[in-house]
C-alpha positions in Angstrom: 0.0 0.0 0.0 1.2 3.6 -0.9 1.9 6.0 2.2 1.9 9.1 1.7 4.9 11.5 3.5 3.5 12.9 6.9 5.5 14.1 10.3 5.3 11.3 13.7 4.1 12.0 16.5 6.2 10.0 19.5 3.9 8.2 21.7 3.9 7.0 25.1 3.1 3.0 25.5 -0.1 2.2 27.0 -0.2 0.1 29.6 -2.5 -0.4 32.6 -5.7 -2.0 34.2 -9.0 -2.1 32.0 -11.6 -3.6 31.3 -12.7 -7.1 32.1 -13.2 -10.5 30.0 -12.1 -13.8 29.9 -12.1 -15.3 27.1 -10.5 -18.4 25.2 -10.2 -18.9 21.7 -9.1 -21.9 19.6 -6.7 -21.2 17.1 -7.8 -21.3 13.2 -6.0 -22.4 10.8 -6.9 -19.8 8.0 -6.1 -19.4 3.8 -7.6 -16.6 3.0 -7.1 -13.3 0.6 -5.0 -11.1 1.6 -6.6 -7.1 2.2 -2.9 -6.0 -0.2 -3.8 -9.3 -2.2 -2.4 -12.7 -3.0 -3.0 -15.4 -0.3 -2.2 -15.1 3.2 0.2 -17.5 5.1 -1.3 -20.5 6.5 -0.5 -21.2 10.0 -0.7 -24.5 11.7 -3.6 -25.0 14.5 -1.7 -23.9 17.9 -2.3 -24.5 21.2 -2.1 -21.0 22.1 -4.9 -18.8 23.9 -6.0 -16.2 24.3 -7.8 -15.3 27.5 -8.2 -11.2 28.6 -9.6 -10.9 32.4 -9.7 -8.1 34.9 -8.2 -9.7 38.3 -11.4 -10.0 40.8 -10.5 -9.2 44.3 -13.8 -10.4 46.2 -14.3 -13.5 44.2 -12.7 -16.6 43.2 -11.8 -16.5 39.2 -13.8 -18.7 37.2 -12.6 -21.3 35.1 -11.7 -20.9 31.8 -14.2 -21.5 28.8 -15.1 -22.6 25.2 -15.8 -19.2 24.4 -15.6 -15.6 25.7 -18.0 -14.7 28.6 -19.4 -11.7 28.4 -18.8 -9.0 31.2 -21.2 -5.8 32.2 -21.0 -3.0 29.7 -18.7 -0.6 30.9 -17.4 2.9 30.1 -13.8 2.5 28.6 -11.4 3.8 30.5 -7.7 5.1 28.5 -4.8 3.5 29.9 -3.2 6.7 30.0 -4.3 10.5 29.3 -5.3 11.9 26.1 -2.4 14.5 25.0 -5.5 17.3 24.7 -4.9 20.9 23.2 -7.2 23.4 22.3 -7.3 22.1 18.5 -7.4 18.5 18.9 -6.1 15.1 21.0 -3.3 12.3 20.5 -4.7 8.7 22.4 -0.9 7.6 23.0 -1.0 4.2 21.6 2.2 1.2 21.1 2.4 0.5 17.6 2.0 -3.0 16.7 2.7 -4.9 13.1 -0.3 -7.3 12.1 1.5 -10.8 12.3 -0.7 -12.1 8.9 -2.0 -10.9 5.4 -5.3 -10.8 7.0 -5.0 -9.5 10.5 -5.0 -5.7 10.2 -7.9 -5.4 12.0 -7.1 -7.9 14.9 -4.1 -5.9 15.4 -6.0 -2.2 15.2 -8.4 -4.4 18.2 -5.1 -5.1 20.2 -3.6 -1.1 19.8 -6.9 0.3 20.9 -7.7 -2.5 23.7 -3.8 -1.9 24.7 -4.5 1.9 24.7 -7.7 1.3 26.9 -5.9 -0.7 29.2 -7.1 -4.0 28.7 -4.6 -6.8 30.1 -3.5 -9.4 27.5 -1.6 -11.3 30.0 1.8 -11.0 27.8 0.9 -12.8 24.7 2.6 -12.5 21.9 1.4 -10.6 19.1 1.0 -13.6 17.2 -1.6 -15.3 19.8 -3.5 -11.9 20.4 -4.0 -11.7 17.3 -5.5 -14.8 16.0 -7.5 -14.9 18.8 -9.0 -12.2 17.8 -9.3 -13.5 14.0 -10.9 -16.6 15.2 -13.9 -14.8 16.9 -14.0 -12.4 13.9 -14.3 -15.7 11.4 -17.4 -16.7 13.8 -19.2 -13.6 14.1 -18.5 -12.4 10.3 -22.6 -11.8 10.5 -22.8 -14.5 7.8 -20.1 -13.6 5.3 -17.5 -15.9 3.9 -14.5 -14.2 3.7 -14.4 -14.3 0.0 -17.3 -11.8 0.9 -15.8 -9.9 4.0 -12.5 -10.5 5.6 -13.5 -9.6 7.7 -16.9 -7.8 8.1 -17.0 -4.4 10.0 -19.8 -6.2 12.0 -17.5 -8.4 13.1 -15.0 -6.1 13.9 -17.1 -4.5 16.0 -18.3 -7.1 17.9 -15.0 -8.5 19.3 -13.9 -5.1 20.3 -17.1 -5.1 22.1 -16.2 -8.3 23.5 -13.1 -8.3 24.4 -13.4 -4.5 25.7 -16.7 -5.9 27.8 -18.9 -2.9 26.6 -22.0 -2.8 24.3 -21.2 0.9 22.6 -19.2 -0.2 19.5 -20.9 0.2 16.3 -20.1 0.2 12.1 -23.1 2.0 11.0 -21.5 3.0 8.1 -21.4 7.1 6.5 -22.6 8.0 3.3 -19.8 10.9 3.0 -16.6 11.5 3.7 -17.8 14.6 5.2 -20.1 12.8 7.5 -17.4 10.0 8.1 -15.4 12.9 9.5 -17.3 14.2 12.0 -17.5 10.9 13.6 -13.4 10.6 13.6 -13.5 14.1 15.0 -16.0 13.5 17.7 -14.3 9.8 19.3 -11.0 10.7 19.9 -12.2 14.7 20.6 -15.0 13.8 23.1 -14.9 10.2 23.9 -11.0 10.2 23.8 -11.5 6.5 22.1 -9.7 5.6 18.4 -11.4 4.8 15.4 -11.0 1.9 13.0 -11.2 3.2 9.3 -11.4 0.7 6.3 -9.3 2.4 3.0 -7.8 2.0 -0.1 -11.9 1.7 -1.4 -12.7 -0.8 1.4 -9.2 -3.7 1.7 -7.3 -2.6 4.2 -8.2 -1.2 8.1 -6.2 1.0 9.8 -6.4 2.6 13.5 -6.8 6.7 13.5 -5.8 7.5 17.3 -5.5 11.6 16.9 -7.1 14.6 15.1 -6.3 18.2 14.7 -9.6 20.1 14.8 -10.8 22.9 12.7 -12.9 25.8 13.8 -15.8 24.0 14.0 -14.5 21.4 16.7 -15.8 18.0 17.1 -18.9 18.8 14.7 -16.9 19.0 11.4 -14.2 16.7 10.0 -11.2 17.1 11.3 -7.9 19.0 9.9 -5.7 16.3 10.1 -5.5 12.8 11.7 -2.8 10.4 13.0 -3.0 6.9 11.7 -0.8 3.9 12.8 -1.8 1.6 9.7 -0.6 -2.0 11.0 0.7 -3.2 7.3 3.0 -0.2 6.9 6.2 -1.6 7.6 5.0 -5.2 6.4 3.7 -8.4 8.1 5.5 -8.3 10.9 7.8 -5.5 10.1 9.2 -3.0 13.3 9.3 0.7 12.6 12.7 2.1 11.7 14.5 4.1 14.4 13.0 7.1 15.6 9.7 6.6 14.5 6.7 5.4 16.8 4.7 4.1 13.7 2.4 6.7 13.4 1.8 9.0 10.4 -0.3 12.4 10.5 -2.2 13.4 7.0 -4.0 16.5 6.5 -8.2 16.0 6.1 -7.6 16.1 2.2 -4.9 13.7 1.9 -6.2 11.6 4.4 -9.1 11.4 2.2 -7.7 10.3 -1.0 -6.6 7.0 0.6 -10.6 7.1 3.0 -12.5 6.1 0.0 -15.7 4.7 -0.2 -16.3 0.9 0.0 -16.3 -0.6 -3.7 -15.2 -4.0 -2.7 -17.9 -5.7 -0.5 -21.0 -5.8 0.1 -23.6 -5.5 2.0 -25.0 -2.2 4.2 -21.5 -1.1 3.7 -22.0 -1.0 0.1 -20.9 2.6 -1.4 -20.6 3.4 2.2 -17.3 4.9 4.2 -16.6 2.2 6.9 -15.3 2.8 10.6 -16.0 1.3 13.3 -16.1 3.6 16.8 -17.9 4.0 19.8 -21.6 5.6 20.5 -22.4 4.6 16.6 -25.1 1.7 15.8 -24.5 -1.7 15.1 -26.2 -2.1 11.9 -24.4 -5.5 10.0 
């Protein structure tokens, strides 16, 4: 994927106590198309889990399970504090490479879950991540992945299981205008990230800042930070001095934030994200 020349922003890692889930997930052993194209790698089944818990401290934890159990809805809570200024806010996020063809959105789910302080219990990126792919593949709202890989719906759903709230959605935006306002608003006024699907709907990518214009949070923004998992390559580590983020101005930004014209479904036409305090519509 082309990248376009922007300045990077130095981040503080995000670590801490968040929200709470436990969860195990069977391994998958997945061919699929890759979002840059050609076939991913295919990975033996693994006994690796992945299990995300807060510690309780006035019961006993319970056992382990074939699937995730799902916890109270709760506010999310940053791991650390939103670099605010009077024309926009930086979510300090630790840059992480997707560890497949196909994971960029499991690995835009572990930035923003790390940034929220969820505990991953020192998993390697590998096993966080296709722990995450394997609940994606069973809650791809009925898609094969020929169709979606995966679907914003499902997406959206293991952040909002893995996170334990109920307030992620991927109602998608028939403008880039409108799409805008929405990036503004979650990092402005819920200081949460936002998961963007570009390059005409085959690749996702986490925005974690904006700059704002005038018009604050109610307009689109006039620039963003993105840390795009795939931009140093599978598995790639960014080069010295550089946190793997990238800022792009609004108009830039919006030359690679296209509308979707490779799936289908309500997301159709549509531009894709998937934030918080937007409906659930796959």
């Amino acid at each position: 994927m082309t990248h376009r020349p922007g300045s990077r922003f130095v981040l503080a890692s995000a670590i801490g106590l968040g929200a709470a889930l436990i969860a195990v997930l069977v391994p998958w052993d997945a061919r699929a198309t890759s979002p840059t194209g050609g076939q991913a790698a295919v990975h033996s089944p693994s006994t690796s889990v992945l299990a995300i818990r807060r510690l309780a401290t006035a019961r006993p934890v319970p056992a382990p399970t074939a699937t995730p159990v799902p916890k109270p809805a709760t506010t999310p809570t940053l791991a650390e504090t939103p670099l605010v200024s009077l024309s926009g806010v930086q979510i300090p996020i630790t840059y992480h490479s997707q560890q497949d063809g196909d994971w960029c959105d499991p690995t835009d789910i572990e930035m923003w879950l790390r940034a929220d302080g969820v505990s991953l219990h020192g998993l390697d990126d590998y096993a966080i991540q296709q722990g995450f792919w394997n609940y994606e593949l069973a809650n791809n709202d009925g898609y094969t992945l020929s169709e979606w890989n995966a679907s914003p719906y499902a997406v959206a759903v293991t952040l909002d299981r893995f996170g334990g709230w109920d307030e992620i959605g991927d109602d998608p935006q028939p403008t880039a205008d409108a799409a805008g306002v929405v990036i503004s608003h979650s990092p402005d006024i819920l200081q949460q990230p936002v998961i963007v699907m570009v390059g005409g709907g085959v690749h996702y990518v986490l925005v974690t800042g904006v700059t704002l214009s005038a018009a604050g949070a109610d307009a689109p923004p006039l620039s963003v930070t993105v840390d795009d998992p795939l931009a140093y390559g599978v598995g790639g580590t960014p080069p010295a001095g550089s946190n793997g983020t990238e800022t792009m101005s609004w108009d830039d930004f919006t030359d690679w934030y296209t509308a979707n014209t490779n799936h289908g479904g309500v997301w159709a036409g549509e531009w894709v994200l998937i934030a918080a305090g937007i409906p659930l519509v796959g």
